[in-house]
N, C-alpha and C positions, 0 to 999 in steps of 0.2 A: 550094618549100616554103612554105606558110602556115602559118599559126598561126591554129587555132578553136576558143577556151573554152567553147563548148557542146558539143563532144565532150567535154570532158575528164569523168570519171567523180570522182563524191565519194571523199574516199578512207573509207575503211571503220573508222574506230576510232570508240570510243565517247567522252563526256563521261565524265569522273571527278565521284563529289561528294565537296567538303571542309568540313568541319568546319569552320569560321573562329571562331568565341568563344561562349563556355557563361557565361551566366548563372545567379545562383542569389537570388533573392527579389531579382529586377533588380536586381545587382549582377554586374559581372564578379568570377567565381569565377575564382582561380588554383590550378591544379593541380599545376604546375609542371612541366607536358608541353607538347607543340604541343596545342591542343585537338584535334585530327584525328588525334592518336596512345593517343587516352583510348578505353578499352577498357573499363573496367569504373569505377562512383563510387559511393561511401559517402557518404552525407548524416544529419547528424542531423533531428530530427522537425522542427525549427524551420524547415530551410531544406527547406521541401515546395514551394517556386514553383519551375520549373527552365525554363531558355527557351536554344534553341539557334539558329545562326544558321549557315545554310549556303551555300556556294557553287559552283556549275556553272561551271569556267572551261571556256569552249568557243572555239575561234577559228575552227573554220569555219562561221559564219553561220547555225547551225541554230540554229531559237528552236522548235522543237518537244515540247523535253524539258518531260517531266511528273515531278513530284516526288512520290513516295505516303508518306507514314509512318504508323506506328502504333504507340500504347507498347502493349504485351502485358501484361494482369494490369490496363488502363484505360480503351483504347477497344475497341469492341467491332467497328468495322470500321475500316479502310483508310481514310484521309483521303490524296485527291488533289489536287493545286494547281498551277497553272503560275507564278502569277505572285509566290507566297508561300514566302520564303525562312527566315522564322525561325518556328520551331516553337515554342510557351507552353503550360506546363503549371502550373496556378493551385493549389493547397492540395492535392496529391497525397497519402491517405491513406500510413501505413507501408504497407510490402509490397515486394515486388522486382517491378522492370517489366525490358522489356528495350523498349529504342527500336528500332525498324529504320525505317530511311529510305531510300527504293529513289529513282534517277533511271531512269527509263522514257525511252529515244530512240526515238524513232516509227521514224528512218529504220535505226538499228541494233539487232541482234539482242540484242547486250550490254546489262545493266543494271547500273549502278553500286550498290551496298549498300553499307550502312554500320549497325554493329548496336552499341549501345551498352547494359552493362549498370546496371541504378540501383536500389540500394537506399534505402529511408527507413527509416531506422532509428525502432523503437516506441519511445514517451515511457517512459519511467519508470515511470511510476505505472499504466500498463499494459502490465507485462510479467509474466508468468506469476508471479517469484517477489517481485514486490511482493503482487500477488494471494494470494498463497500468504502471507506473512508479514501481511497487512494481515485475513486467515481466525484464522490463531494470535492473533493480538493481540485481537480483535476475542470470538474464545471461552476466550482467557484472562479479559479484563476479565467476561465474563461469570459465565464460572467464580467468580471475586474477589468477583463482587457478591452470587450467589446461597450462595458459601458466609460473606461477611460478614452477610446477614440473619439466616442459620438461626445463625450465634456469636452474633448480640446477642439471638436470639430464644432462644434454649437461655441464654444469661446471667439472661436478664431471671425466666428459667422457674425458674433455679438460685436467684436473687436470693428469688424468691417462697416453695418450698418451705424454702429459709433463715430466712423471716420466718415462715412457718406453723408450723415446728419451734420456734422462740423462744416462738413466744405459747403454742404445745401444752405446754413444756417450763417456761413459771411458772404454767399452770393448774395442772398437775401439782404444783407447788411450793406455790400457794397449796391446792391441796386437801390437802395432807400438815399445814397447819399447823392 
């Protein structure tokens, strides 16, 4: 009986990918999950930098694996990389992305995914019903101003026909005498 490790066959599983730490405007963010257990994230508008950092634990000697992601709703194709583990996304408008991050093994069939959802939540002052009150306000002062002219304009009209009647009302008085 010999023993020959070049018969022996790979065995057949794939690499996993994990999630290891989530940044937000380079800071580690705490979610107070495993990060590799975060499934969906709410951000407000401020923390729009968001950078991910992943890991391939592999132990049998493959160094073939390719890593693709893409945020959905920001890039517009598929980014591939072999040697690039953390992912940076710099002043990301509001909107909902979804991350997917695929590991690609040459030698196996299986592909690892991993699909994360993100919203950026809209500032303030752009959200429909700031919009919408910022409209009212805007055509009430208007309102305010064009009905304060025509009051001091009709005053000033009332002030005058008041003075006209006065002088009309002692000519009259002086013509009596």
């Amino acid at each position: 009986n010999s023993f020959y490790p070049g018969q022996l066959s790979k065995p057949g599983h794939a690499s996993f990918l994990q999630l290891t730490s989530f940044m937000v405007n380079d800071s580690v963010y705490h979610t107070g999950f495993n990060p590799g257990e975060l499934a969906s994230l709410d951000l407000p508008f401020s923390q729009n930098t968001i950078s991910f950092k992943f890991n391939v634990p592999d132990y049998s000697g493959n160094k073939e694996s390719l890593i693709a992601y893409k945020l959905e709703g920001y890039d517009k194709n598929e980014i591939i990389t072999s040697h690039q583990n953390v992912i940076r996304y710099a002043n990301l408008p509001p909107g909902n992305y979804t991350l997917l991050v695929k590991l690609e093994d040459k030698e196996v069939s299986a592909a690892a995914e991993k699909k994360l959802q993100i919203t950026i939540r809209t500032p303030w002052w752009q959200s429909w019903w700031f919009r919408l009150i910022a409209i009212f306000s805007v055509t009430g002062m208007i309102v305010l101003a064009v009905r304060s002219f025509y009051r001091r304009r009709l005053q000033k009209h009332k002030q005058q026909l008041e003075k006209d009647l006065a002088v009309e009302q002692e000519r009259i008085r002086m013509a009596r005498e």
